[in-house]
MIDOSE-1310 file (N, C-alpha, C; in nm, 2 decimals, decimal comma, always signed):
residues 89
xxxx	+0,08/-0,12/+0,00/+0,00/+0,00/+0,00/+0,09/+0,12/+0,00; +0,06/+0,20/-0,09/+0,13/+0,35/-0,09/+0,11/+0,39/+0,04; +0,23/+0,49/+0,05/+0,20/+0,60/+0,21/+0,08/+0,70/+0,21; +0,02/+0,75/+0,07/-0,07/+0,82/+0,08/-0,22/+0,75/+0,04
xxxx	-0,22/+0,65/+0,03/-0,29/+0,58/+0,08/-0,33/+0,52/+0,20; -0,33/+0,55/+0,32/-0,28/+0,52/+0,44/-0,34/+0,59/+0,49; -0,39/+0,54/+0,61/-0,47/+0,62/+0,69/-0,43/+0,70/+0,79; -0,38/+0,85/+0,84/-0,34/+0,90/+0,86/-0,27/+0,87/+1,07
xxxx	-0,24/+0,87/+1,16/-0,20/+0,81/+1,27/-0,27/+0,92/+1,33; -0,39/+0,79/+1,43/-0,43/+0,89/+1,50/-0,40/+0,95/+1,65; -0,40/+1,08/+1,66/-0,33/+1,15/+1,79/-0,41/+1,16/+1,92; -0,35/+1,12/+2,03/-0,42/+1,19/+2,12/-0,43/+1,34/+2,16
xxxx	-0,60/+1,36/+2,15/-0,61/+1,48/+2,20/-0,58/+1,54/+2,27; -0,56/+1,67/+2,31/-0,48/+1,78/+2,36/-0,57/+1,75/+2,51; -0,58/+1,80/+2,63/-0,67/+1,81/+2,74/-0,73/+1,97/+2,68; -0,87/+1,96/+2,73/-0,93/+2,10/+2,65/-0,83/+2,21/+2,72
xxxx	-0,79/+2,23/+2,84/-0,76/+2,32/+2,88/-0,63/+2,40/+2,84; -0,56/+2,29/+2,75/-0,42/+2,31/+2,63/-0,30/+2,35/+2,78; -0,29/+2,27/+2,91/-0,17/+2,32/+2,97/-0,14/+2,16/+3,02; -0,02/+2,16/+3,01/+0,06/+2,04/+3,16/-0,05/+2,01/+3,23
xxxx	-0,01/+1,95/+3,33/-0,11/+1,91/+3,49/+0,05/+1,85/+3,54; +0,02/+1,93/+3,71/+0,09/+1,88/+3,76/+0,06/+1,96/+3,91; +0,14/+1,91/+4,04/+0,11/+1,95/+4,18/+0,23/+2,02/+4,19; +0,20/+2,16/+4,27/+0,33/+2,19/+4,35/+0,39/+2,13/+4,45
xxxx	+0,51/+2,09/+4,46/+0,58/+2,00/+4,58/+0,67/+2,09/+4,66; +0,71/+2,19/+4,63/+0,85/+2,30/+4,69/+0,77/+2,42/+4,68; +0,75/+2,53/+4,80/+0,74/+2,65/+4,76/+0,85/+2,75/+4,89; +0,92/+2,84/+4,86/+1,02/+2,92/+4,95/+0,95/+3,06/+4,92
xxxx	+0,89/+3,10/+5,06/+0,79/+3,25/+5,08/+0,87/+3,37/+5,04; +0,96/+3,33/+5,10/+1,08/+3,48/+5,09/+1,13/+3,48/+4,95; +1,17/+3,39/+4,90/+1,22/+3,41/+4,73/+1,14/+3,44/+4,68; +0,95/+3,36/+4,71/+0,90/+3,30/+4,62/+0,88/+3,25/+4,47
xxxx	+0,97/+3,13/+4,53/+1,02/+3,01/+4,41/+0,94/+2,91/+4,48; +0,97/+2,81/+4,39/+0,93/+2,67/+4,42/+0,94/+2,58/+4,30; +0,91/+2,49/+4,31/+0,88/+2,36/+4,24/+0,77/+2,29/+4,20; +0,73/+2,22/+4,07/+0,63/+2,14/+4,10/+0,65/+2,02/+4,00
xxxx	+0,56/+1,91/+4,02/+0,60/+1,80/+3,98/+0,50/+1,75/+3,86; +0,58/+1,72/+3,76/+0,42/+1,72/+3,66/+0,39/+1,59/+3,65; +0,26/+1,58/+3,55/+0,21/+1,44/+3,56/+0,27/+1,31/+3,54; +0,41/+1,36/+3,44/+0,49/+1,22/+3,43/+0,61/+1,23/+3,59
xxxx	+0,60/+1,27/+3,67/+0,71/+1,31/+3,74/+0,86/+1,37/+3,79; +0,81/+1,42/+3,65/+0,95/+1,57/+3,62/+0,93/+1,72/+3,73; +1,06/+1,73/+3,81/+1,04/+1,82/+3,92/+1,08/+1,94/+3,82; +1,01/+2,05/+3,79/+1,02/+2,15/+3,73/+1,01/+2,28/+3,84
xxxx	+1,13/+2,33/+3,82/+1,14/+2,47/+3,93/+1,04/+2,63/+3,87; +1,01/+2,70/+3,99/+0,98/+2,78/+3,90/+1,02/+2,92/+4,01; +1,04/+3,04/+3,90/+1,02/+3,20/+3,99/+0,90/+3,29/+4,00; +0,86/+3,28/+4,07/+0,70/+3,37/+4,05/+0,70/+3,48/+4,04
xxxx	+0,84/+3,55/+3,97/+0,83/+3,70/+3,92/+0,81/+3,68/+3,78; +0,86/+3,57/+3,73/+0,86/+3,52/+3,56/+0,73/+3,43/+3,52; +0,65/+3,41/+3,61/+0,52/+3,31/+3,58/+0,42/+3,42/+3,57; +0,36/+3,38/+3,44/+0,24/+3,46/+3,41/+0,14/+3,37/+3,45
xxxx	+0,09/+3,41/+3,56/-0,06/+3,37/+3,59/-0,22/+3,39/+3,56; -0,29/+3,32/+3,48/-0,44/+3,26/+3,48/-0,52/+3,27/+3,55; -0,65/+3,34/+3,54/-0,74/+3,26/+3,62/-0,74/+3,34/+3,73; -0,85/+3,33/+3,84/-0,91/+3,41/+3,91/-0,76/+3,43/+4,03
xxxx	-0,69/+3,30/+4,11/-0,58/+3,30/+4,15/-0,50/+3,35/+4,13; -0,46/+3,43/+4,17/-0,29/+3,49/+4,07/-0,14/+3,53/+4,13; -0,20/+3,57/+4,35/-0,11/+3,56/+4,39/-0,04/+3,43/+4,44; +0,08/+3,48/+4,46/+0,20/+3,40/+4,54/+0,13/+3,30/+4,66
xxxx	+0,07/+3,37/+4,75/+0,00/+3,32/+4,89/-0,10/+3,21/+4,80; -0,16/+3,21/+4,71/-0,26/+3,11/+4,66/-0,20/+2,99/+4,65; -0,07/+2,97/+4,63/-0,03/+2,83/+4,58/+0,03/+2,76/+4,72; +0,01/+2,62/+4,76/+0,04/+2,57/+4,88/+0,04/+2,44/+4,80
xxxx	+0,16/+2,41/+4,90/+0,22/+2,23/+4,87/+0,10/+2,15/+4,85; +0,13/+2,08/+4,73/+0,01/+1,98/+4,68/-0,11/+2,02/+4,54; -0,10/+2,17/+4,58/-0,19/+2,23/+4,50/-0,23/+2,17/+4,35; -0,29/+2,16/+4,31/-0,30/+2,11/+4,14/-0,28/+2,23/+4,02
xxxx	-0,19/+2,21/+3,96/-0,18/+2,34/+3,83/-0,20/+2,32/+3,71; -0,22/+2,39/+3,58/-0,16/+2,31/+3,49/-0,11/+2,43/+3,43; +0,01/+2,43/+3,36/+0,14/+2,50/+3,33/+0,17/+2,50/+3,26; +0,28/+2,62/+3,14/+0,32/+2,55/+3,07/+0,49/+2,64/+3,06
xxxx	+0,61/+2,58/+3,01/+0,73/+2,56/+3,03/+0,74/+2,66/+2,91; +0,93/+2,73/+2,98/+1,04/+2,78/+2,87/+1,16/+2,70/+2,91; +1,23/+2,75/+2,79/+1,37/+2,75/+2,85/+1,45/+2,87/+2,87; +1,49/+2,85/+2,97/+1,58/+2,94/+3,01/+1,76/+2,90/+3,00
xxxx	+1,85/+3,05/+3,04/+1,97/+3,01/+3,03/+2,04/+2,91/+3,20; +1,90/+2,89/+3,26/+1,92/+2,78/+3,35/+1,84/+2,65/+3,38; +1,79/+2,62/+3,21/+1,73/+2,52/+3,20/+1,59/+2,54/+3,22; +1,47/+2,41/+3,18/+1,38/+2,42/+3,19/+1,29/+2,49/+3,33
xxxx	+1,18/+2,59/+3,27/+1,16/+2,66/+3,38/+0,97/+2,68/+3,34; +0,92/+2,69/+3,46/+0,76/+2,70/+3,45/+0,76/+2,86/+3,38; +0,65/+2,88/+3,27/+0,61/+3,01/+3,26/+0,49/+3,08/+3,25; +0,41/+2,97/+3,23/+0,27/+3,02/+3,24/+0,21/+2,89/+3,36
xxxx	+0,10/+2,98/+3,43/+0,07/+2,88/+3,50/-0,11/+2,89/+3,58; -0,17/+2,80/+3,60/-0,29/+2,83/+3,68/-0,37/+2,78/+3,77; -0,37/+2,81/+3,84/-0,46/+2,69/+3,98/-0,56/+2,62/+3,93; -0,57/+2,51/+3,97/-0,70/+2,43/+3,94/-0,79/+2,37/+4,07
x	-0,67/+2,39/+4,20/-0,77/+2,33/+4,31/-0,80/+2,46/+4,40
């Protein structure tokens, strides 16, 4: 069978909300920085001066260990880093 003959591979769909999912596990008040852990269990750091925040939530005080987010990543010149981000619990 030709390749364009072929039935095209089908993808899984995006989650409607088009971000990561993942919990925060680390948050430091005084820097506030932290960490969170996404769905496959990659510890992803982040600075909450550089996170653009979503959604009715938007300060610092809102996020507490465990929380549920969904996020989405850059890179930076110190590696992968959270940049968009939004509460979900």
């Amino acid at each position: 069978m030709a390749d364009e003959d072929r039935e095209p591979a089908v993808e899984t769909p995006l989650p409607e909300d088009r971000f990561y999912h993942g919990r925060i596990v680390k948050l430091s008040s005084g820097r506030q920085t932290g960490m969170l852990r996404s769905a496959s269990g990659r510890i992803i750091p982040f600075a909450f001066q550089h996170v653009v925040m979503l959604g009715e939530k938007r300060r610092f005080e809102d996020l507490h260990i465990g929380t549920g987010v969904g996020y989405d990543v850059s890179w930076t010149s110190k590696g992968l880093r959270v940049s968009l981000m939004r509460i979900f619990d």
